[in-house]
C-alpha positions as CSV (number, residue, x, y, z in Angstrom):
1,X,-1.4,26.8,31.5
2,X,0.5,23.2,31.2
3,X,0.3,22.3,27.7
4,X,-1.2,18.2,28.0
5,X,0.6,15.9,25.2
6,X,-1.7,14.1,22.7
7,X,-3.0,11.1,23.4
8,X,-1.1,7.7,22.1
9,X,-2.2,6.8,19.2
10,X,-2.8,3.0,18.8
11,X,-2.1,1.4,15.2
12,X,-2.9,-2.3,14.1
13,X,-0.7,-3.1,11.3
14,X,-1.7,-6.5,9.5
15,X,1.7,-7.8,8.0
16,X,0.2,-9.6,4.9
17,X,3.6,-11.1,3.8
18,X,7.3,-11.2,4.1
19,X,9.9,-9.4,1.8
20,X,12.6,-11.5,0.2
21,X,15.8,-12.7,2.1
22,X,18.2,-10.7,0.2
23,X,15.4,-7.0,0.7
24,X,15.3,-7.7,4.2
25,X,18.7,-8.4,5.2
26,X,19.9,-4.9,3.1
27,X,16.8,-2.5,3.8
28,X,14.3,-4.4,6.3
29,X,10.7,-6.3,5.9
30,X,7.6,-4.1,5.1
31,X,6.7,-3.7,8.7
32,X,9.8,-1.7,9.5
33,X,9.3,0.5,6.4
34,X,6.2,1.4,7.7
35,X,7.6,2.2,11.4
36,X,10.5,4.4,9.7
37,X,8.4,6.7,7.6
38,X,5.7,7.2,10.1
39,X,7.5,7.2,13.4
40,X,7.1,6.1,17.3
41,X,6.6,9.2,18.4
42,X,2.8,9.6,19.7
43,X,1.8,6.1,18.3
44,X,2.3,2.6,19.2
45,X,1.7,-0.4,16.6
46,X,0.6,-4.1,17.0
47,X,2.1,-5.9,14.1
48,X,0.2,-9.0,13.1
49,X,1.9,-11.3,10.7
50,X,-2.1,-12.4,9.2
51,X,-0.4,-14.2,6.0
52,X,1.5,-16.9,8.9
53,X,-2.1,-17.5,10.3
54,X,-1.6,-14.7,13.5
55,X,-5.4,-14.6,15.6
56,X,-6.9,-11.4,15.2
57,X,-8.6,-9.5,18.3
58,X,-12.1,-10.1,18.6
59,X,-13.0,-6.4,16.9
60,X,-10.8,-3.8,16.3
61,X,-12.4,-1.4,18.8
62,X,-9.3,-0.9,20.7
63,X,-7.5,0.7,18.0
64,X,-7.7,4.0,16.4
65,X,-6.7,2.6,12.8
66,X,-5.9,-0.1,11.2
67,X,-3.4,-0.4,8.5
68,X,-2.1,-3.5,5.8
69,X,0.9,-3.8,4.4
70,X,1.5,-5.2,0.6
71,X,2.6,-8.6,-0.4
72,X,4.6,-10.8,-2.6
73,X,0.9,-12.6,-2.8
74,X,-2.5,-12.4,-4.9
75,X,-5.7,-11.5,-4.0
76,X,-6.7,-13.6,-6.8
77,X,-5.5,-16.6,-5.6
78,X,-7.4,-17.3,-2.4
79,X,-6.0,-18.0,1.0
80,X,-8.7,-18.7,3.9
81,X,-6.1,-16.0,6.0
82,X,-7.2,-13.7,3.2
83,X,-11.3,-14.2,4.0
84,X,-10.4,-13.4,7.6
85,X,-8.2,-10.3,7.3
86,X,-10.3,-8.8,5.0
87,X,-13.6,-9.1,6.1
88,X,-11.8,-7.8,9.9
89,X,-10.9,-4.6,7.8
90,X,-14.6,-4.2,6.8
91,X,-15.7,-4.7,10.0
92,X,-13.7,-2.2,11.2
93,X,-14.3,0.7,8.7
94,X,-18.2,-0.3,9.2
95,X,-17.4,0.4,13.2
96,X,-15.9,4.0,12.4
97,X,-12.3,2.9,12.5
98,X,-10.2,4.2,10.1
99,X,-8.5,1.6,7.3
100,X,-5.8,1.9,4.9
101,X,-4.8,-0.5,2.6
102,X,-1.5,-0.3,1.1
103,X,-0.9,-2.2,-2.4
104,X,-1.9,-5.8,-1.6
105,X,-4.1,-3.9,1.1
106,X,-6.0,-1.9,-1.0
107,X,-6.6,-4.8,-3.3
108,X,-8.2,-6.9,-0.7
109,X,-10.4,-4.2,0.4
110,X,-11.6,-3.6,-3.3
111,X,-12.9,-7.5,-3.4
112,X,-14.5,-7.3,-0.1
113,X,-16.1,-4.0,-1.0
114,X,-17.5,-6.3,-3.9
115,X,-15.0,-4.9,-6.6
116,X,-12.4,-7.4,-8.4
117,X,-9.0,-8.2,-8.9
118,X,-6.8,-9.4,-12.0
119,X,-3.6,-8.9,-13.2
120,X,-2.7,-5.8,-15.3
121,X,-3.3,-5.6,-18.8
122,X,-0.8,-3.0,-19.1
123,X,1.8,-5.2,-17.4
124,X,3.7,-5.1,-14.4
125,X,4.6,-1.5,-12.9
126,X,7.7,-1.5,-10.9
127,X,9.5,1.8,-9.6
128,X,9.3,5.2,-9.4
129,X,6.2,6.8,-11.1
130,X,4.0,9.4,-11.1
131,X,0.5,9.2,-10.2
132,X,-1.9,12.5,-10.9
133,X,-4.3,13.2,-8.2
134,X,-8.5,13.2,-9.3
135,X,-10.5,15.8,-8.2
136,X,-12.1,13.7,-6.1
137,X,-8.2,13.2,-4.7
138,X,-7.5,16.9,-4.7
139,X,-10.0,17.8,-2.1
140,X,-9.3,14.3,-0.1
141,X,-8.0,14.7,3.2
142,X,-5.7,11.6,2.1
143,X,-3.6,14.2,0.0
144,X,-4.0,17.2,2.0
145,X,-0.5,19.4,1.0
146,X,0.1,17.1,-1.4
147,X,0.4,18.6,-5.8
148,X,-2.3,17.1,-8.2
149,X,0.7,15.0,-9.8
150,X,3.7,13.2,-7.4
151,X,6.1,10.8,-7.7
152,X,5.6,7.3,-5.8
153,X,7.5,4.2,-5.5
154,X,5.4,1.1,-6.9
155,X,5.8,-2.3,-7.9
156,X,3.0,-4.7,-8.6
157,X,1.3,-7.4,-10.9
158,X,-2.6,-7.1,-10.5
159,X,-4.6,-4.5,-10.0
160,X,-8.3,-3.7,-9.1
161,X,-10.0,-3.9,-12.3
162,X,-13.5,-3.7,-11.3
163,X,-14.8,-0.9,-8.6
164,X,-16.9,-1.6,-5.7
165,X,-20.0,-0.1,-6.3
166,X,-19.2,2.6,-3.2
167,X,-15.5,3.0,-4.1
168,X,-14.5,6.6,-6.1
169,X,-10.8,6.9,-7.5
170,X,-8.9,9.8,-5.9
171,X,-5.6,8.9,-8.3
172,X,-4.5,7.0,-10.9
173,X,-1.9,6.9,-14.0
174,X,-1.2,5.3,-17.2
175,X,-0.3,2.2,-16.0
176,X,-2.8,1.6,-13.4
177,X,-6.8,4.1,-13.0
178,X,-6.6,2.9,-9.7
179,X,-3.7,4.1,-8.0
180,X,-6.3,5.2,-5.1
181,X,-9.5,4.7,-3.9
182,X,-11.9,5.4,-1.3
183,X,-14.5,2.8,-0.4
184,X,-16.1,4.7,2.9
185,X,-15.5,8.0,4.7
186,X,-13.1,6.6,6.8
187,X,-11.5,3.6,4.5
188,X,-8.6,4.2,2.1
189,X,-6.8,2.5,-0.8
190,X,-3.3,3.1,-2.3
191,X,-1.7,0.9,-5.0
192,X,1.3,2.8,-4.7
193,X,3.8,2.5,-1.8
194,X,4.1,5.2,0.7
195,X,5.8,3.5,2.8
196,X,9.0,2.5,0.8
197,X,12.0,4.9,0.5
198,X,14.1,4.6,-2.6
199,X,16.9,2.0,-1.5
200,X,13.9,-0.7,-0.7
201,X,12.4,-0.2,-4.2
202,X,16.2,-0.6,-5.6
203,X,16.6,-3.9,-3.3
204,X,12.9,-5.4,-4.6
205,X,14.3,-4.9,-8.1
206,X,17.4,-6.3,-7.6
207,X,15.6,-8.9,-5.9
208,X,13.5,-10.0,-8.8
209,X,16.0,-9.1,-11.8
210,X,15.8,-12.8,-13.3
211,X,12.2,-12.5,-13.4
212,X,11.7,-8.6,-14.5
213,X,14.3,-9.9,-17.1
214,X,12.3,-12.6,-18.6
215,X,9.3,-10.4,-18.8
216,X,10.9,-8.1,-20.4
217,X,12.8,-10.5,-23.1
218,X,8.7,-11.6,-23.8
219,X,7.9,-7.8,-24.8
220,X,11.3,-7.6,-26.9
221,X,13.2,-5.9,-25.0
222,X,17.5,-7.2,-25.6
223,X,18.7,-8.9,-22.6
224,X,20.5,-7.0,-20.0
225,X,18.6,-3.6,-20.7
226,X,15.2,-3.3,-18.7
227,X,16.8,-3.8,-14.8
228,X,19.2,-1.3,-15.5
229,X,16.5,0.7,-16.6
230,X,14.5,0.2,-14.1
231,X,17.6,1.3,-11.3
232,X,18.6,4.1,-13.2
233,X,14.9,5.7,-12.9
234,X,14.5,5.2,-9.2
235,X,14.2,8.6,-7.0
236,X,13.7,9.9,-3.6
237,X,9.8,10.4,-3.1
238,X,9.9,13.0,-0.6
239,X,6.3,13.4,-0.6
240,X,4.8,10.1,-0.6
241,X,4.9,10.0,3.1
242,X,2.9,12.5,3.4
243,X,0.0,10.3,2.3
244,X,0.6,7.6,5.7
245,X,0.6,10.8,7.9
246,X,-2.3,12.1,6.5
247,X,-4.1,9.3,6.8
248,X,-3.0,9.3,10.7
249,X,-3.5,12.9,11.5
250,X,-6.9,13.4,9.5
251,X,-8.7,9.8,9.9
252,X,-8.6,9.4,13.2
């Protein structure tokens, strides 16, 4: 018996911002992190640049997921771009189709799932970390093969504060509960970045050293010590891929 290949797979990645100059000259712009980790092979993806004002389709029935990307931007500050993606991710998930939300992503599902949005009290979290899985999370298929505690490159400002109603936490850490979340069977949440190997997280530091320097002269910290810090504790994350193949193999 001939063996038939499996189906292509058809992703909609919505691009909800651009890297900085220096990032993307020296590692790439989100999109092509995501391509890297994941792969062509069995899977074709339609990359939408929503934050420049790119149409969306009519429904999302011709895909079998759709994924977003983070961004240099806030959910809390309003963009009519913003309405439009997000409420086209809702739509979706309520039509069966599965929907990750990276970072940014997952922070624009939360307030359209009726959750909310601030910055973090415990401050900004920026490079490798650890995030421990619930047990909600253990038994997700989002983590399948994955240990209850893994390290993840992150780096972000606000956070979702307030859960959807519907929404249950699957990881979280210190710094942030809700590392995770899902907000319907087939729609998932990640603060963290799976999609970001170790040499874009050192270019987004780099990137923003003046700032990450002043925030850190405002907690006290002497000049000159938190970004080389911060490079010194960045890692390989050889499992946090794991999490955007999952979410491909599993969900749909």
């Amino acid at each position: 018996m001939t063996r038939q290949p499996a189906p292509m797979k058809n992703v909609l990645l919505l691009k909800a911002g651009d890297a900085a100059n220096s990032v993307r000259l020296s590692v790439g712009d989100y999109e092509q992190w995501f391509l890297r980790t994941i792969g062509l092979s069995g899977r074709r993806f339609d990359i939408l640049p929503v934050h420049q004002g790119a149409p969306l389709p009519k429904d999302a029935k011709g895909y079998d997921a759709v994924m977003m990307t983070g961004s240099p931007l806030s959910v809390t500050r309003r963009e009519p771009w913003m309405e439009r993606a997000g409420a086209f991710m809702v739509e979706a998930g309520e039509q069966g189709i599965p929907v990750l939300g990276v970072c940014f992503g997952q922070q624009l599902l939360a307030e359209q799932y009726g959750g909310q949005v601030t910055r973090n009290p415990n401050g900004r979290e920026t490079g490798t970390v650890e995030v421990t899985l619930s047990p909600e999370g253990r038994v997700d298929p989002l983590f399948t093969g994955l240990p209850a505690r893994f390290a993840v490159q992150a780096t972000h400002e606000d956070v979702v504060s307030r859960l959807p109603k519907s929404a249950t936490v699957l990881a979280g850490n210190a710094n942030t509960a809700n590392q995770a979340l899902a907000f319907r069977p087939n729609v998932r949440g990640v603060q963290f970045h799976p999609e970001m190997p170790a040499e874009a997280m050192r270019a987004v530091i780099l990137a923003r050293e003046e700032n990450l320097e002043t925030l850190a002269r405002e907690k006290g910290v002497p000049p000159g010590e938190y970004v080389p810090q911060l490079l010194s504790g960045i890692t390989p994350t050889p499992l946090a891929h794991r999490v955007l193949m999952n979410f491909l193999e599993h969900f749909t």
